[in-house]
N, C-alpha and C positions, 0 to 999 in steps of 0.2 A: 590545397594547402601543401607549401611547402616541406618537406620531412627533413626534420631534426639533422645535424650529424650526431652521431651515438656518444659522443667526447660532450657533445651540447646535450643530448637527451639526458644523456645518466646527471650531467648537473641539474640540469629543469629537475628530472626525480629526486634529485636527493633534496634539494632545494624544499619540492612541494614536501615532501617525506617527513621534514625536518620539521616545519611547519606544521604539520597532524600531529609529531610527537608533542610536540608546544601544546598547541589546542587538547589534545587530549590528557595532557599534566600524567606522564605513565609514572612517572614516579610516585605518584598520591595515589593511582592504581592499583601500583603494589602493595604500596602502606594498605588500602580498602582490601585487599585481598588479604593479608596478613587479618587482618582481624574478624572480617569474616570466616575466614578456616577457624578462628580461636572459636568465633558463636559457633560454629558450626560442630566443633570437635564437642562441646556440651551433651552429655549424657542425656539429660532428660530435653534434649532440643524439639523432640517429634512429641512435646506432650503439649504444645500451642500447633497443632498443624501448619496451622495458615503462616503464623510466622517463621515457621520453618520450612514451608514454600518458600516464601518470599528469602532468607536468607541464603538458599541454596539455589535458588535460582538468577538471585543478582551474583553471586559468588561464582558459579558456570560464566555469565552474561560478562562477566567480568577478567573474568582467565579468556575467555575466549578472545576479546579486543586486545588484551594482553600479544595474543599468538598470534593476532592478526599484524598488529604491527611492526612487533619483534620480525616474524615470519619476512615480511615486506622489506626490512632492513636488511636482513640477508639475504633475500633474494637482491640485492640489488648491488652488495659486494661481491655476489657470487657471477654475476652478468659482468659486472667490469673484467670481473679475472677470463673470462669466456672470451670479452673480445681481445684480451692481451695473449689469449695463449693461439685464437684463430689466427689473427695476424702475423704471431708467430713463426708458425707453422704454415702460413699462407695455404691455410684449410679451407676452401670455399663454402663444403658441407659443415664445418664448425664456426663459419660468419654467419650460415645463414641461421644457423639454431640459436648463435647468439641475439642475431635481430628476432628472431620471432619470440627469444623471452623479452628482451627488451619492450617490443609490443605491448604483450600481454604484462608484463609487469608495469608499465605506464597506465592500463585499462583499470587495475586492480588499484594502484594509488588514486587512480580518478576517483573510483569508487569510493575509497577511503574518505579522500578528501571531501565530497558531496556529501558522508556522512556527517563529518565535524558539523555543516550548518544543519541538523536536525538538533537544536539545543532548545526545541517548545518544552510545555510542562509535561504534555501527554507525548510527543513523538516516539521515545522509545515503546510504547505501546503496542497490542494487539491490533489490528483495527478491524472496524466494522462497517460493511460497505452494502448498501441500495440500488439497487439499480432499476429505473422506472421508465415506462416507455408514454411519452407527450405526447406533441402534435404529430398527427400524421397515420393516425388510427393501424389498419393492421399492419402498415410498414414500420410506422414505432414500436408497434411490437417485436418484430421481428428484430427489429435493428437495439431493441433490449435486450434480447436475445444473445445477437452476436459480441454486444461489448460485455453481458458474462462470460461468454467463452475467452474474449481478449485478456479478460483479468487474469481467467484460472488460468490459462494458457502462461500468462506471465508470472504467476503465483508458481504454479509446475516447473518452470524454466531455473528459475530462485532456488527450487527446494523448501519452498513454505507452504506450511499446508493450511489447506481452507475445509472450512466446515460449511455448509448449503444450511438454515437454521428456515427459509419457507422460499415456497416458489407460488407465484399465483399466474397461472396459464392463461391467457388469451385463446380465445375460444377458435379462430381460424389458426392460426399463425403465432409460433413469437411467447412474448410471455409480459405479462401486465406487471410485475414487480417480483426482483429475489433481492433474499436477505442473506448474508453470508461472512463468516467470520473469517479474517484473515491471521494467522499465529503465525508470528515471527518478531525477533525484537525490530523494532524502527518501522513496522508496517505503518503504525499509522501515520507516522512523520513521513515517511515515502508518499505514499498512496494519496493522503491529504492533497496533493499538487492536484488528483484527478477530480475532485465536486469541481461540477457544475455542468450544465446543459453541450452534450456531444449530438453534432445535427452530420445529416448522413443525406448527401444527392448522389442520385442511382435512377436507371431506370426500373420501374418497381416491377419484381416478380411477380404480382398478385394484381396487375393490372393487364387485361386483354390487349388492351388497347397499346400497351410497352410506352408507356407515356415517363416523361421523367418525374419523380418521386422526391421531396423533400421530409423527412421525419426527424425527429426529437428525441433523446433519450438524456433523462436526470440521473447524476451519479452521488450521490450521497456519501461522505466519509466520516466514521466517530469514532475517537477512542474508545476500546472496549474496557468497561468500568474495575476497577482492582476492588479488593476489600477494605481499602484503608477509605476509599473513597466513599463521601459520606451520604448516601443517598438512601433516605428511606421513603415507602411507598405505602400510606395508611392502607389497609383493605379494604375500605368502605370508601376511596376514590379508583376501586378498579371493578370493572363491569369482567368478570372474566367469561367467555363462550368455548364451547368444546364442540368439534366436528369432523366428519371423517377427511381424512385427507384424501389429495385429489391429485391425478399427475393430467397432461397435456390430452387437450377435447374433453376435461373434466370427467375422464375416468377416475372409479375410486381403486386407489393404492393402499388401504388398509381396509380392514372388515371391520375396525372399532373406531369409537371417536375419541380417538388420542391426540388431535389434531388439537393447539388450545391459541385463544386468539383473544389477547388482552388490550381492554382500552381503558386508557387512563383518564378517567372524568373533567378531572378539571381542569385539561389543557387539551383533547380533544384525541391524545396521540395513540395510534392502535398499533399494534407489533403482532404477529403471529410467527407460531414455530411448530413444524411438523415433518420434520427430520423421520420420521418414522422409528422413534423412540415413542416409550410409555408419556402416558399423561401428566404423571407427575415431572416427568422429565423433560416434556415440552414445555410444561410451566415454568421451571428454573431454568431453564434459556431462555425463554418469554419474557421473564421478569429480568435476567439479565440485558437483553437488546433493549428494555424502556427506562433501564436505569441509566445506561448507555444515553438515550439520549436526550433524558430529562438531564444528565449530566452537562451534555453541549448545549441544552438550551441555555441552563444556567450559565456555562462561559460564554455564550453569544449574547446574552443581555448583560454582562459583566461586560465585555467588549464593548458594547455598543454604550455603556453609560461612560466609557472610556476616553473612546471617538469622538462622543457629544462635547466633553472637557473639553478635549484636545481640537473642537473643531473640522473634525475628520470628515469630510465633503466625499471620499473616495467612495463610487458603486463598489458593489461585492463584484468583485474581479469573478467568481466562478460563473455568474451567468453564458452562456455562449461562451466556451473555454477551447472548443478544436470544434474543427472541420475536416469531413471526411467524405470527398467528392470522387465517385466511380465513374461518374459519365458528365460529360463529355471526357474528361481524361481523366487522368488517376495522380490526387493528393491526399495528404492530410497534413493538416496546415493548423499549428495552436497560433490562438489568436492575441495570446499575450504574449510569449516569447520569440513568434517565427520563424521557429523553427518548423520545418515541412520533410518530406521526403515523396517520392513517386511508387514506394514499394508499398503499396495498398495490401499485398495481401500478407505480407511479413505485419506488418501492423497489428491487423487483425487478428495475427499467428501471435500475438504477447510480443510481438517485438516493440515494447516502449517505450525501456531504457532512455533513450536517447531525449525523448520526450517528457521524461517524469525528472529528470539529472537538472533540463533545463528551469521545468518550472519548479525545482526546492533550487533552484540560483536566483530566480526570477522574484521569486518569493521573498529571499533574503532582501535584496536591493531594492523593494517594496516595504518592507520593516523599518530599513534602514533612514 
């Protein structure tokens, strides 16, 4: 790919820049912001908690997109004057710090911009992510395994933190399903691009024989359920069980059974959580992950009575979504956007950005 000249760069930026300011209306921003400080400045505002969560933390959610974008403005007046004073001065060491904000100030608007199309109902959300190992017995495991480390890896990388809420261990190798919350605004509009089936060819470590290896692993993604949402769960359609918790070769990691594993009767769905918190507190995560996704059931047969309307023929795009091939040579290749690269182990290091950016564009133009 050709490289910009910097007189053409900074307009493409200002250009896209302009653009997010649009999309994102910063002026109704600040009017939102003015009058959240007003709720917020109320005396007795902390005697409804919950609402007073919620308005302090869209009010933060809120100044901070504020500073993001303002920020981005000025950096981008501040680059032009960089290249007028290198040139100047015909400063070689002051063109080159210009081009490397230029750079990173282009990376940063990308970002920006990829956000504007997260506009679903739940994207700005928490999200909540599964990860299961399919076909391919103890290499699926493992290779469940390795795309949790990819997430946290990339969650770490972010500065968004994750909560581990169960792990269920495979008994050689690897691990038969974890459940884990991801906290940050827009996880779940991001992350969502990742459901559905990741197939992994290798030659399998766990084969004498060094034979090449095909495995399976599901990724699951759900909004994490807020308070306003209305999801309640009778007690007498949940079976609830309690047990010790267990880490890798099903050793025990607690001495009590705090461990608590709810199944919701009339729709077959089981959640566990054993964070190695008390009981009562594996239960209110417990019951939080089932509301979670009795939530998305409900939007997916909302969906799906939608589709039938509308005549909607399209498969669920997440089935077999990437490909992640060690041997004979080294890709990973998504199967909807094609986008690829050969850096297999950066990949697996959370590198992917490049990967998740494409499929919320791929997404859009799928909507559209």
């Amino acid at each position: 790919m050709a490289t910009l000249d910097p007189s053409d760069a900074l307009k493409e930026h200002d250009a896209t820049l302009t653009s997010i300011e649009k999309v994102l209306d910063v002026p109704s921003m600040r009017v939102e912001v003015e009058r959240l400080e007003a709720e917020a400045s109320v005396p007795n505002l902390w005697d409804d908690q919950a609402k007073a969560q919620q308005v302090t933390s869209r009010l933060s959610f809120v100044q901070g997109e504020i500073a993001r974008v303002t920020g981005l403005r000025s950096r981008l007046d501040d680059v032009a004057v960089m290249f007028d004073l290198a040139e100047e001065m015909g400063d070689a060491d002051a063109l080159a710090e210009a081009e490397a904000e230029l750079g990173a100030l282009g990376r940063a608007i990308g970002e920006l911009e990829v956000r504007t199309l997260l506009s679903g109902e739940y994207d700005q959300r928490d999200a909540l992510i599964t990860v299961r190992a399919e076909a391919g017995g103890v290499d699926a495991a493992d290779w469940a395994e390795m795309l949790l480390r990819m997430y946290t890896r990339y969650c770490e990388r972010h500065g968004w933190g994750v909560e581990v809420y169960d792990t269920s261990y495979a008994e050689e190798a690897g691990i038969k399903s974890a459940t884990f919350a991801v906290k940050a605004a827009y996880a779940y509009g991001t992350l969502s691009v990742e459901q559905g089936t990741h197939r992994l060819v290798r030659i399998s470590p766990f084969d004498n024989q060094g034979r090449r290896q095909t495995s399976f692993a599901g990724v699951e993604v759900i909004p994490v359920v807020e308070q306003t949402d209305s999801i309640e769960i009778p007690e007498d359609e949940l079976r609830v069980d309690v047990y010790r918790s267990s880490g890798p070769g099903g050793q025990g990691v607690n001495t009590t059974d705090s461990a608590v594993r709810l199944t919701h009767i009339p729709t077959g769905i089981v959640v566990s959580c054993q964070n190695e918190r008390s009981q009562i507190q594996n239960k209110a995560t417990a019951l939080a992950v089932l509301s979670a996704k009795l939530l998305e059931r409900a939007r997916q047969e909302e969906q799906a009575k939608i589709d039938a309307l509308k005549g909607d023929s399209g498969g669920s795009w997440g089935n077999q979504m990437r490909s992640y091939v060690l041997h004979p040579y080294q890709m990973v290749k998504d199967l909807r956007t094609e986008v690829e690269t050969g850096n297999t182990a950066a990949v697996l290091d959370g590198e992917i950005d490049d990967f998740i950016e494409a499929g919320i564009r791929w997404r859009r133009t799928q909507a559209g």
